[in-house]
N, C-alpha and C positions, 0 to 999 in steps of 0.2 A: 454699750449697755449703760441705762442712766434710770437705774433704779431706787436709788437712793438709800441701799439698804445694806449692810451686813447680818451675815448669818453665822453663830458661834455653835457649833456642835460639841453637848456636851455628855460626858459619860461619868460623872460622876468624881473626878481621881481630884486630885491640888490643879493638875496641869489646865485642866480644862478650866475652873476655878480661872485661871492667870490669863488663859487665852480668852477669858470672856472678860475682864478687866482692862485686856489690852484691846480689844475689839471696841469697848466703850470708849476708849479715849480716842480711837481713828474716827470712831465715829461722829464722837466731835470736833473733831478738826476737820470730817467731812461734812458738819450738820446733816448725816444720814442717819434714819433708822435703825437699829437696834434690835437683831431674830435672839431669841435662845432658844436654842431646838433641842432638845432629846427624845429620843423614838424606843420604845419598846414593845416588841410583838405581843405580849401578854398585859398590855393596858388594859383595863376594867375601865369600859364607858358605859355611859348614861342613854336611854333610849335617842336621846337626842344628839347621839355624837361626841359630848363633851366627856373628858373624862373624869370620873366618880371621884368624889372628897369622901366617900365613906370606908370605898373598897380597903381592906388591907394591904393588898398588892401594889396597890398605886402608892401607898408611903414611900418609898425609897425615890422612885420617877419623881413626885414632888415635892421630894427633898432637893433633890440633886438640882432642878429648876429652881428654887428660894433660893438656896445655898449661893448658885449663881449670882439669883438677880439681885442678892441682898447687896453679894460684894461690888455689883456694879451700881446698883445706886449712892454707897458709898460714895465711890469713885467720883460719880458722873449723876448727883441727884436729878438732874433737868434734863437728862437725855430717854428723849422718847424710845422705850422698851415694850417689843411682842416678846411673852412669852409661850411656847409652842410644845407644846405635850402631847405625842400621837403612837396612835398604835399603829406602827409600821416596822419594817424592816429596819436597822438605822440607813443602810446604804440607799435604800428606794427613798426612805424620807429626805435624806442630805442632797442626793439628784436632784430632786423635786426642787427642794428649797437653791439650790446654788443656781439652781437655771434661773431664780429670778431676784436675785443677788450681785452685787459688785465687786464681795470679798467673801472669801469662806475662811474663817477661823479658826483653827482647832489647836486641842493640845498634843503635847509630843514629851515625850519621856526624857528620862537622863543621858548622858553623854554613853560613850562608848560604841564599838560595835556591833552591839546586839541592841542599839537603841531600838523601842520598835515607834510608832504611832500610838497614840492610847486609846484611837477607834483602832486599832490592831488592822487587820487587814482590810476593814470598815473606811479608815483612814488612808492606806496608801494606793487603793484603788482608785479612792476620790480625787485625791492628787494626780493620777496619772491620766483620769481622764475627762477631768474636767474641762472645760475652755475658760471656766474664771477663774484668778488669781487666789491660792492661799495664802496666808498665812499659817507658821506653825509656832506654837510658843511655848517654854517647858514652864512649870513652878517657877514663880518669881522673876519671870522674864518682862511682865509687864512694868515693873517699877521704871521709873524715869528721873532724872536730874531736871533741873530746871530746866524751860526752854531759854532757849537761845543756843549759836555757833560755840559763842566763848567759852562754855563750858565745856570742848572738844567732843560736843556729840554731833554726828553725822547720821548718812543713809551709805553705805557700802553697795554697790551694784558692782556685779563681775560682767566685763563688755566680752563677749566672742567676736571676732571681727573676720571671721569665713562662711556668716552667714546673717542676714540681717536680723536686728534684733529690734523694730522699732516699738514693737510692745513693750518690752522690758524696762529701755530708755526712759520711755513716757512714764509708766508706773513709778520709774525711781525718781525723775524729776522732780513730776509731781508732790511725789512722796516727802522729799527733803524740802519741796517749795514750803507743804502745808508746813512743815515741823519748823520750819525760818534755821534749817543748820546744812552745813556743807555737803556734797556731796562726793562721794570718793569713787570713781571710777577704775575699775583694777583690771586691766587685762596682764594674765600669764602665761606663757609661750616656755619651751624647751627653748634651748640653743640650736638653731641649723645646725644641720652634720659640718657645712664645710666650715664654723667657726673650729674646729677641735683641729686638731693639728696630729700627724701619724703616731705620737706617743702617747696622744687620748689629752694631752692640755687642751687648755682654749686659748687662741688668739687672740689676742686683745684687742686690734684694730678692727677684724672678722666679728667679735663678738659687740662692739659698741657700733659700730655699722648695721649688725643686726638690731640691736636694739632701738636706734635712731632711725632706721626704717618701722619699726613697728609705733614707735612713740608720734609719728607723722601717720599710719592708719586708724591708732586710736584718736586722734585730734580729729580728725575728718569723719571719724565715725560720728562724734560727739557734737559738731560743730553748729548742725541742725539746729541741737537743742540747746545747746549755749546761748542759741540767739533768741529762740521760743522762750527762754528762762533765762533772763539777762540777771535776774536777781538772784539766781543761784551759785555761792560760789561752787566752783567745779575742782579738784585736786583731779589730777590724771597720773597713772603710776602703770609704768612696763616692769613687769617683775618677771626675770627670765628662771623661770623655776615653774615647777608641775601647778597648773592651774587651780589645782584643788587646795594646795600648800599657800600660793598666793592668796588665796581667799581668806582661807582660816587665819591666817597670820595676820590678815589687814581688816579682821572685822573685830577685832576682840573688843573693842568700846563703840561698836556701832550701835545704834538705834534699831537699827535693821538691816538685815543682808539682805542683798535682791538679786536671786537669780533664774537664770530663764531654763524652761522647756519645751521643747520641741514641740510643737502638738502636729505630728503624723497623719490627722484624718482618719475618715475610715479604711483606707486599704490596707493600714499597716497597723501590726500592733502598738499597741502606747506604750512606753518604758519611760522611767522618770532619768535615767543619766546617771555616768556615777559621778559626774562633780553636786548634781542634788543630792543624791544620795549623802554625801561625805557634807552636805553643809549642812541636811537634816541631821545628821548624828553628830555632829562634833563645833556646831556653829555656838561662840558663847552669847548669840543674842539671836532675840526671832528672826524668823526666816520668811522673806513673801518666796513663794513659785509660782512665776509668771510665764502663761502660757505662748509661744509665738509659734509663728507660722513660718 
């Protein structure tokens, strides 16, 4: 897809606010386009399609669209911005719009686990089944440190290496190329049953055996693109611990966590995963969900 465009669905709350902030600055580090979408089934148009500056109804809709774009011309005066007010569904509008889209943006609520999406189930539908990449970003996620590596900002990617993930890769590559900062590739593994030993210890020679076989599939996984991306640096980390725990614990000053999902096709139904699941609710920085095959 070479669209040149992201799309920020927004509903009104701070979060959305942030994730359209943050969508502004990809956007310029992509020189692409600029959507801000909000959809409400009760829009009051104009014979002509457009929607009414007079209606009562529509105040709030084109609140929540200013509100947005003010904060991003702040941000990002010179970046070319649509903005997109329509009487639909939100989930049929956000379809519509992501099919012809490179990035879908949106907001995501506080920590915990009852975190929800702030399109509510509007939002984790779209996620699950899209075939473009999200991003999700709570309030004040968008802020950033200066560019550059030396200020220990990075891109966090979680590698699985029992199934290929060459979308993901690319996304995060990428990603850390444009921002000019390191990238942190993490894969996390349990312990094989047979490093533990009949009293439930671990073996030490069993367990760093394991480990240095896994630390040699994540180099080869990676190797591709180390070479596609010679100017990226790369940090490679085996953390033998639940891969959910690895992540959170290695993204806390990331730029961005990048992690992947499955996309099933149509014969099976779409699920997002619980290592997504646990990095949408509990990630302290935004989160891309990159779709693979």
């Amino acid at each position: 897809m070479a669209n040149n465009l992201i799309t920020v669905g927004l509903d009104g709350t701070p979060q959305s606010v942030s994730a359209a902030v943050w969508a502004a600055r990809e956007a310029t580090l992509r020189q692409a386009r600029l959507r801000l979408l909000h959809a409400w089934v009760l829009l009051a148009l104009e014979p002509d399609g457009t929607p009414s500056q007079k209606a009562e109804q529509n105040y709030w809709p084109r609140r929540i669209v200013e509100e947005a774009e003010a904060a991003v011309r702040s941000s990002c005066p010179d970046l070319p911005v649509e903005v997109s007010l329509v009487r639909k569904d939100p989930f049929e509008a956000l379809t519509d719009a992501v099919g012809q889209s490179d990035l879908l943006v949106l907001g995501s609520r506080g920590l915990g686990a009852a975190a929800r999406f702030t399109l509510g189930e509007t939002g984790l539908e779209l996620v699950t089944h899209t075939e473009t990449p999200a991003v999700l970003v709570r309030a004040q996620q968008e802020q950033e440190a200066p560019a550059g590596g030396a200020n220990g900002r990075k891109v966090t990617v979680g590698v699985g290496l029992h199934a290929a993930c060459e979308e993901v890769l690319t996304f995060a590559f990428e990603t850390a190329a444009r921002r000019d900062v390191p990238l942190h590739a993490v894969h996390g593994r349990h312990l094989p049953s047979y490093a533990y030993n009949r009293g439930g210890g671990v073996e030490r020679s069993a367990a760093e055996e394991a480990v240095h076989d896994a630390q040699g599939e994540l180099a080869a996984s990676l190797r591709p693109w180390r070479e596609k991306f010679p100017a990226v640096p790369v940090d490679e980390e085996v953390v033998m611990e639940n891969p959910v725990s690895a992540l959170l614990h290695r993204s806390a000053h990331a730029d961005l966590l990048v992690v992947g999902r499955r996309h099933r096709g149509r014969l099976l139904p779409p699920r997002i995963g619980h290592v997504v699941q646990a990095a949408v609710h509990h990630a302290p920085c935004p989160v891309a969900i990159v779709p693979h095959s």
